[in-house]
matplotlib code that plots the C-alpha trace (Angstrom):
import matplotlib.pyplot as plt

x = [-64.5, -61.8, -59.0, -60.4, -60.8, -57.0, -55.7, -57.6, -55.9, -52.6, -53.7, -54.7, -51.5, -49.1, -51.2, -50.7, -46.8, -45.5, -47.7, -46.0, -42.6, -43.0, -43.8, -41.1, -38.9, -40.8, -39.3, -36.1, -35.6, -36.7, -34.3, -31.4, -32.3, -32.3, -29.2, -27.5, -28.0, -27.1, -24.0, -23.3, -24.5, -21.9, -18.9, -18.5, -17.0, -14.0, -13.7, -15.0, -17.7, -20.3, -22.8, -24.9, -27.4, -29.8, -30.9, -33.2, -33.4, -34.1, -33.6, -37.0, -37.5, -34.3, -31.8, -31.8, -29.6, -28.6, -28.8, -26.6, -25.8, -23.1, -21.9, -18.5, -17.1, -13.8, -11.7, -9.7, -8.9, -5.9, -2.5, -3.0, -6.3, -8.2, -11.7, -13.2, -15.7, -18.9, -21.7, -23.1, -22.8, -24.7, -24.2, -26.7, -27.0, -29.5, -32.3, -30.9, -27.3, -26.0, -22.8, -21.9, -22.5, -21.5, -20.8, -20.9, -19.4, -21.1, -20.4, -16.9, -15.2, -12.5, -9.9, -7.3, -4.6, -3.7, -5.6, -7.8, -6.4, -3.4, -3.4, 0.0, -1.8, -4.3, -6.5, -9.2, -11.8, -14.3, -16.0, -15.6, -16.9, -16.3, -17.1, -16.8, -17.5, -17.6, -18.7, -18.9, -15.4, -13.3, -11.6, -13.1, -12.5, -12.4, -12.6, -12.2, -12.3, -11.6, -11.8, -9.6, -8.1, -5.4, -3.0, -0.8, 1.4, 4.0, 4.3, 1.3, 0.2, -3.0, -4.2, -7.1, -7.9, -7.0, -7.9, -7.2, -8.2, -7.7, -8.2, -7.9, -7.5, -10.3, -7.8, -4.5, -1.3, 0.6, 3.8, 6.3, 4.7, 1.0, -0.1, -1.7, -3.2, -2.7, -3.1, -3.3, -3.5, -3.7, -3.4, -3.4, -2.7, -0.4, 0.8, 4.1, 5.5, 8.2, 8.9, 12.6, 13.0, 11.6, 9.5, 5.4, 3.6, 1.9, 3.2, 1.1, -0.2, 1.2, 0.2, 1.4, 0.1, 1.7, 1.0, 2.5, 3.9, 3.9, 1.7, 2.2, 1.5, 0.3, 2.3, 4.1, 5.0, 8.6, 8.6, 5.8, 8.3, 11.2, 9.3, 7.7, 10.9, 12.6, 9.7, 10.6, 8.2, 8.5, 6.6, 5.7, 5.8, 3.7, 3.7, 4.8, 4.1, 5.2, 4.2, 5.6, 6.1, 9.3, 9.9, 8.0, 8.8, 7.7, 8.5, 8.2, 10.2, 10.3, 11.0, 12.2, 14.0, 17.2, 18.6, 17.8, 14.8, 15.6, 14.3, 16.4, 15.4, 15.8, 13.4, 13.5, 11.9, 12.3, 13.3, 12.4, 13.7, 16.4, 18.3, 15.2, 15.1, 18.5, 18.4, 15.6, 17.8, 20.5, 18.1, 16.4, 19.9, 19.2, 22.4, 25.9, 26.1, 29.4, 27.7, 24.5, 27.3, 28.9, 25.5, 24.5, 27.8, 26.8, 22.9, 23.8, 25.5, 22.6, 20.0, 18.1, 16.0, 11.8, 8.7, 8.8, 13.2, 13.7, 16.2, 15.3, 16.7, 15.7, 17.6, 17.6, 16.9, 18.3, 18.6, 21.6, 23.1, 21.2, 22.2, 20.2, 21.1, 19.8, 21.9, 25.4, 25.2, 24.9, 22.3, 22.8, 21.1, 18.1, 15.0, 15.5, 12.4, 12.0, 10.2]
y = [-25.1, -26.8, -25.7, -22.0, -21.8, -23.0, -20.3, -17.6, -19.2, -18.9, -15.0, -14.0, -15.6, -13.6, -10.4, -10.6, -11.8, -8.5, -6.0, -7.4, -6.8, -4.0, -2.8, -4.3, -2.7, 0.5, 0.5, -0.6, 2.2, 4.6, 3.2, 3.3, 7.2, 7.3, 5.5, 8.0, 11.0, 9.6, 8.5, 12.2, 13.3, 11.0, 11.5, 15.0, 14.8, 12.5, 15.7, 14.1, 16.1, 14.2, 16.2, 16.2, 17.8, 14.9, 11.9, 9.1, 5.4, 3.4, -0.3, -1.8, -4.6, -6.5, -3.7, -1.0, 1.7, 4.8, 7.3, 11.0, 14.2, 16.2, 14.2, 15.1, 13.4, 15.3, 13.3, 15.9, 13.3, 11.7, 13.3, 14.4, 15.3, 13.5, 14.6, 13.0, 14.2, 13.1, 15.0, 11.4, 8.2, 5.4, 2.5, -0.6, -4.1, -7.0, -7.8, -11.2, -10.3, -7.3, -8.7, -7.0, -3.4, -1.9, 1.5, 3.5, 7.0, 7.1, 10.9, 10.9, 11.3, 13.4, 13.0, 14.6, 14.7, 17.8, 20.7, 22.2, 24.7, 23.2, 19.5, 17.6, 14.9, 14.9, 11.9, 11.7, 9.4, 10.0, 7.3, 5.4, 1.9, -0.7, -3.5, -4.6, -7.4, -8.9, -12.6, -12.9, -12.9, -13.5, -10.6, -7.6, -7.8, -3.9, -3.8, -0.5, 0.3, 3.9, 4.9, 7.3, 8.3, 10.8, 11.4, 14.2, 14.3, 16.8, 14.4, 13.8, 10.1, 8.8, 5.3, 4.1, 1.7, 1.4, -1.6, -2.3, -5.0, -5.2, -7.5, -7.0, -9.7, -10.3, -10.1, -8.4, -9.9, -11.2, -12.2, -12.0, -14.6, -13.8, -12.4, -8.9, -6.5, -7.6, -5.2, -6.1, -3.5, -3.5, -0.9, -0.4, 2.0, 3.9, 7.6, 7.8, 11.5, 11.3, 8.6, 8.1, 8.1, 5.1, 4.1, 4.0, 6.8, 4.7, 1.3, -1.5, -3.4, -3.1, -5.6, -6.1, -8.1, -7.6, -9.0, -7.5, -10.0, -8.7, -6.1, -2.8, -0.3, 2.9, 5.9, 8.2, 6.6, 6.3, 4.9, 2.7, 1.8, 0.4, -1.2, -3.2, -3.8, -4.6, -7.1, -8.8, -7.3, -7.9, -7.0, -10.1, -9.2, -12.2, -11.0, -8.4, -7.9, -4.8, -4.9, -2.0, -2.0, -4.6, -5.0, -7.6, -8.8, -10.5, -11.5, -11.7, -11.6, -10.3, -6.4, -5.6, -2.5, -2.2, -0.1, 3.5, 2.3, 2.0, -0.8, -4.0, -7.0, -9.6, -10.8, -13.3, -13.7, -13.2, -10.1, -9.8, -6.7, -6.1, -3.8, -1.6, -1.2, -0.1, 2.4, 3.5, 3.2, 5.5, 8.1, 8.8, 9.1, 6.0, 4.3, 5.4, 4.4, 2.9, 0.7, 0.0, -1.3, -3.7, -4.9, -5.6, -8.1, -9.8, -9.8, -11.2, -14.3, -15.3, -15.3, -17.4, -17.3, -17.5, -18.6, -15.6, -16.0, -12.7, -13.2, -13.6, -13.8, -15.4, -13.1, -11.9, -8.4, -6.9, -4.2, -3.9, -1.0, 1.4, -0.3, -1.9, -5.0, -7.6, -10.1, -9.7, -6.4, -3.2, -0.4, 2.2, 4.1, 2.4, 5.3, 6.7, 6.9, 10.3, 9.3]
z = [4.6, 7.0, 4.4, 4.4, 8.0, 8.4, 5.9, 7.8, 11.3, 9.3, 8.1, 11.3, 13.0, 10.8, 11.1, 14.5, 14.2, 11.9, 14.0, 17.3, 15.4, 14.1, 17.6, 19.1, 15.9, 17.1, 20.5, 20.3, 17.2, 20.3, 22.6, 19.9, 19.4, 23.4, 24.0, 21.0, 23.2, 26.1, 25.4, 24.0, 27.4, 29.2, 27.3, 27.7, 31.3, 29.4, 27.3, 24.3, 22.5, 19.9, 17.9, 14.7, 12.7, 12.3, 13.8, 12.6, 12.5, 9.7, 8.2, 9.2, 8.9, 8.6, 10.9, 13.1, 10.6, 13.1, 10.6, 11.5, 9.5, 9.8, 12.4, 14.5, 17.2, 19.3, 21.4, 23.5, 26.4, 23.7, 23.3, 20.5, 20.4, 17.1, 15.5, 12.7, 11.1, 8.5, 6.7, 6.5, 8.9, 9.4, 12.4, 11.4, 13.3, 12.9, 15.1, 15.4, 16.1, 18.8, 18.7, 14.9, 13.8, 10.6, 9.7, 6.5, 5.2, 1.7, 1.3, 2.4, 6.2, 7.2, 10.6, 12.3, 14.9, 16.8, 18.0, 16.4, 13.4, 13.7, 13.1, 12.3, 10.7, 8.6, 6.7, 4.2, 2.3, -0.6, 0.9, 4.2, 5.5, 8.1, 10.6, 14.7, 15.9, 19.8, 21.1, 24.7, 26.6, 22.9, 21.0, 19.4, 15.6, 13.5, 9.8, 7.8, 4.2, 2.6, -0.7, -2.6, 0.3, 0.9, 4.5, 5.4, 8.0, 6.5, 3.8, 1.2, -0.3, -1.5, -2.3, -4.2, -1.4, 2.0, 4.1, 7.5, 10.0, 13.7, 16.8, 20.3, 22.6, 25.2, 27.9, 28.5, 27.9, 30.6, 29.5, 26.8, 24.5, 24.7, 21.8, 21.9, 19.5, 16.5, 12.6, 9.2, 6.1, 2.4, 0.4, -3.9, -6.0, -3.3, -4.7, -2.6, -1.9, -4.3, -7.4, -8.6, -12.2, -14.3, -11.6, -12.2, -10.2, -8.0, -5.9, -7.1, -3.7, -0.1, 2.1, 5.5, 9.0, 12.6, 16.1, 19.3, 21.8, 25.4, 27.5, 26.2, 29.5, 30.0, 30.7, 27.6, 24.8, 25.6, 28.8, 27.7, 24.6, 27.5, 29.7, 26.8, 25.6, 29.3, 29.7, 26.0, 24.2, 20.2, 16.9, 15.0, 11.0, 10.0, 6.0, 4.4, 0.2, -2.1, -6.1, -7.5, -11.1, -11.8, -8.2, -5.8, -2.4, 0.3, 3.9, 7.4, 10.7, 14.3, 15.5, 18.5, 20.3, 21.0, 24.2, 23.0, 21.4, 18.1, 16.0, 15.7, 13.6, 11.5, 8.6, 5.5, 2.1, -1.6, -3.8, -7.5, -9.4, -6.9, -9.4, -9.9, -5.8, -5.6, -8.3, -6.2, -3.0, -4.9, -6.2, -2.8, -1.1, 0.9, -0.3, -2.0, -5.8, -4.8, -2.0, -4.6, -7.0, -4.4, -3.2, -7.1, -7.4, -4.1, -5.3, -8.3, -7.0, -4.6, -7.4, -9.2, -11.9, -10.6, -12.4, -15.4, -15.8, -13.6, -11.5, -8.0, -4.7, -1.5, 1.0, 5.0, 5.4, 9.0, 11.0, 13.7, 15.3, 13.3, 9.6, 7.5, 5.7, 2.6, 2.7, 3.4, 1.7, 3.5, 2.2, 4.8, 8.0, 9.5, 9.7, 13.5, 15.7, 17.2, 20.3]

ax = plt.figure().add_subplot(projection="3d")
ax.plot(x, y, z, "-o")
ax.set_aspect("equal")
plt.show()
């Protein structure tokens, strides 16, 4: 009798435990759905313009899932303006933890830069997902993930996967050495614009992680550019990777600008299937055959052989007064920033 009347205590109990969650899962779905429109309400007097089709939120028991079709968003307060745009997106947290959200474009997300009809730059994902997370006064952590994705910005590429992760510090920084926002990407299976001859069609794996040093201000990009610079500001490359067929590097080094804002650096690491590269170098104009010849000579006498018998060099690559450099030997004209 005891046992039976303690099982129906513990019955009772939980009865009464899921019916006041659900409740409580009730309400805060309604204040999610309130809080949605809201927000859309708010942000149209900073020009930015949210809409859907559909709204409904889901996940019960274990999240809150913000469900949206045909979702847009327009930001025309940026210059350029951007838009992205969904016919499925979902936002989901966990009861037990506000300070994570994750977001999911199963059926695919498009975005742009540049007014409408007329973009300059244009990026898209059969399917899209990420992650943001906050804790208190530290720094906001973004994670994004797109599948078969393809960019234009007057030049075409796609990639089988593109991953990107971001953080922004908690606070500003306020000199020269503080670290700031800080970006890391991976990307496989990378269909450049163009492929020189004997080269596969698509790069293997780029990887790649920067940190900023120094407070970049407000104002247009240029004058923002020198006065990050005057105050010391630098771009940390903390790793850089390529696999692209024969050819494999990896590195890392420091970025700076120089006094018409060009970039000016210095970076070290190792070079496998250097002759491949410069064949490449040649064939996209990037270098003379007769300087790709000279830099093979010197190439040659600083490798080695690495783990599989390639040879393999452990080299400097530089840029300085508009020239690149590996090594001591020259390859030609640095890219030039159009700012």
């Amino acid at each position: 009798m005891r046992r039976r009347i303690v099982f129906g205590l513990v019955g009772v109990a939980l009865v009464v435990g899921v019916g006041a969650y659900t409740a409580y899962w009730w309400i805060e779905a309604g204040k999610i759905e309130a809080a949605a429109v809201a927000w859309r309400d708010s942000v149209r007097a900073e020009k930015i313009d949210a809409s859907w089709r559909t709204m409904h939120v889901g996940g019960y028991p274990f999240s809150f899932r913000l469900e949206l079709t045909d979702a847009t968003l327009k930001n025309n307060a940026t210059l350029p303006a951007a838009a992205l745009q969904a016919p499925t997106l979902t936002a989901s947290i966990r009861p037990w933890n506000f300070s994570a959200a994750w977001f999911d474009a199963p059926d695919g997300l498009n975005a742009a830069l540049g007014p409408e009809g007329l973009a300059f730059a244009k990026i898209g994902a059969e399917h899209g997902e990420g992650a943001v997370a906050f804790a208190g006064d530290g720094p906001i952590a973004v994670w994004l993930s797109l599948y078969q994705a393809k960019a234009d910005a007057g030049v075409a590429v796609a990639a089988k996967a593109v991953h990107v992760w971001a953080t922004l510090p908690a606070k500003a920084p306020t000199t020269h050495q503080d670290a700031g926002f800080a970006f890391a990407a991976a990307l496989h299976d990378l269909a450049p614009p163009a492929v020189p001859p004997g080269f596969k069609g698509t790069i293997d794996d780029v990887d790649f992680s920067v940190t900023t040093r120094g407070a970049f201000p407000s104002g247009s990009l240029a004058q923002a550019a020198a006065k990050w610079r005057d105050d010391g500001g630098t771009l940390d490359l903390d790793h850089f990777g390529l696999r692209w067929g024969e050819i494999e590097a990896d590195g890392s080094g420091t970025l700076a600008l120089d006094g018409d804002l060009q970039p000016t650096g210095a970076f070290s690491g190792g070079i496998a299937g250097f002759d491949q590269l410069l064949t490449a170098l040649v064939t996209a104009g990037r270098v003379k055959a007769s300087d790709a010849r000279i830099a093979r000579l010197a190439l040659a006498m600083l490798a080695k052989p690495g783990p599989d018998g390639r040879p393999e060099i452990s080299t400097s690559f530089a840029i300085q007064n508009g020239e690149m450099f590996l090594g001591p030997a020259k390859l030609g004209k640095a890219p030039r920033i159009d700012w």
